[in-house]
N, C-alpha and C positions, 0 to 999 in steps of 0.2 A: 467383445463387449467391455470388457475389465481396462484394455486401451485406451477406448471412448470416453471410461471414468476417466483414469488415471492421467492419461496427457494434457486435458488442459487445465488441469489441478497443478500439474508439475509445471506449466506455462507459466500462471500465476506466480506458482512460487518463486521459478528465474526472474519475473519483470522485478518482485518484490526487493530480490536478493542485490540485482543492477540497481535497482533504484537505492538500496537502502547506505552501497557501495558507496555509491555518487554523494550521498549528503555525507558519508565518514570521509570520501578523501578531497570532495571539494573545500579549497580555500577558502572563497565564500559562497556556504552552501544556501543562506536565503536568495541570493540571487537565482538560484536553478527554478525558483516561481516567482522570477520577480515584477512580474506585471502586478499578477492576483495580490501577493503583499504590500505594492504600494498601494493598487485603489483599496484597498483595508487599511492601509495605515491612512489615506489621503495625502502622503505627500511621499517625496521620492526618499530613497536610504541615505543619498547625501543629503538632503538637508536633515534627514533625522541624526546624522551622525554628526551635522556641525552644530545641532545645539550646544548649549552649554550643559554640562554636567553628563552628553552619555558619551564620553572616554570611552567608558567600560563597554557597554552596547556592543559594540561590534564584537568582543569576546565570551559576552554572555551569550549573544543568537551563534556564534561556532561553538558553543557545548549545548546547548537547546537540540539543534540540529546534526550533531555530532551524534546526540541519546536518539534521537528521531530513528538517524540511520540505523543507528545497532539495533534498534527492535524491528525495524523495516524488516532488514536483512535476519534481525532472528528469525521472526515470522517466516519470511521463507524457506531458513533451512529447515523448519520445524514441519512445514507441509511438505517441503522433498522426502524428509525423512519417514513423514505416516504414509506416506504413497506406493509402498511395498504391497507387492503381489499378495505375501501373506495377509496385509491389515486389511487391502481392499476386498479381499474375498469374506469377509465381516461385516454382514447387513449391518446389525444394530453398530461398529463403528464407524461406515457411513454414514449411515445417519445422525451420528455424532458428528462427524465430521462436516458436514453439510449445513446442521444450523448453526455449528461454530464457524464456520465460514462465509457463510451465507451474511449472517450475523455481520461481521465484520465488514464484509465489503457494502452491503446497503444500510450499516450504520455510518461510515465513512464516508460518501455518497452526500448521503442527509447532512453530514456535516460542513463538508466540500460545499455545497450549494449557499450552503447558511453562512458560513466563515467566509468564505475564495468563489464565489461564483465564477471571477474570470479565468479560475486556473488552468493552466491545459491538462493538468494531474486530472480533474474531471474524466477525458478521453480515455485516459489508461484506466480509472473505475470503470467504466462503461463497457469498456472490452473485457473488464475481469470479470464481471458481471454477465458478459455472453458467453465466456468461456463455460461459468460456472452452471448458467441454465444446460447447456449443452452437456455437461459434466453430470449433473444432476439426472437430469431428462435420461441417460443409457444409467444412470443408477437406480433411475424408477422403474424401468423396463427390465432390470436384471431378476429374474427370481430370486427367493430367498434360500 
């Protein structure tokens, strides 16, 4: 039962950690959603980049997205690291664990829809979010 917790918590936290990867060592990381960005911005990153005055622009969105990554990827080592045999055998820190995470991925969801509706990012919440019912649902079933 403690597997059925524990493995697609750790799922999560991998995709977190690749993705978080990807925006630290991508050259240029707003590209990796660059559809969803331009229809938000409404126009394409080269012509936002030939305006006059954003020079800079291109080096402000690689540390935007540089901090992105590092919290991405902290988040996930941070749930690898609560996903110990020991912690999950702790009703009440699952349960902690679960609205804290819960939390987070169907706040981010809400956000995604309303900021990036076309992102493909959407897809990967959606499966963290199956993971997580599945994760949840043998955490309700477990006794205390």
């Amino acid at each position: 039962m403690n597997k059925l917790i524990k493995y697609p918590i750790i799922f999560i936290a991998l995709v977190l950690c690749i993705s978080g990867v990807r925006w630290l060592i991508s050259s240029e990381p707003w590209l990796l959603d660059q559809v969803a960005n331009e229809v938000r911005l409404q126009m394409s990153f080269s012509d936002l980049f030939e305006i006059e005055g954003n020079n800079t622009l291109e080096g402000y969105l690689t540390q935007i997205y540089r901090f992105l990554g590092l919290y991405v990827f902290g988040i996930g080592l941070l749930l690898i690291s609560f996903t110990s045999e020991k912690l999950l055998k702790i009703n009440s820190f699952r349960n902690r664990l679960f609205i804290g995470l819960g939390t987070l991925l169907f706040s981010n969801l809400v956000l995604a829809y309303f900021w990036i509706p076309s992102s493909h990012f959407i897809y990967l919440m959606w499966g963290a979010i199956g993971l997580y019912f599945v994760s949840l649902y043998f955490h309700l079933k477990t006794p205390n």
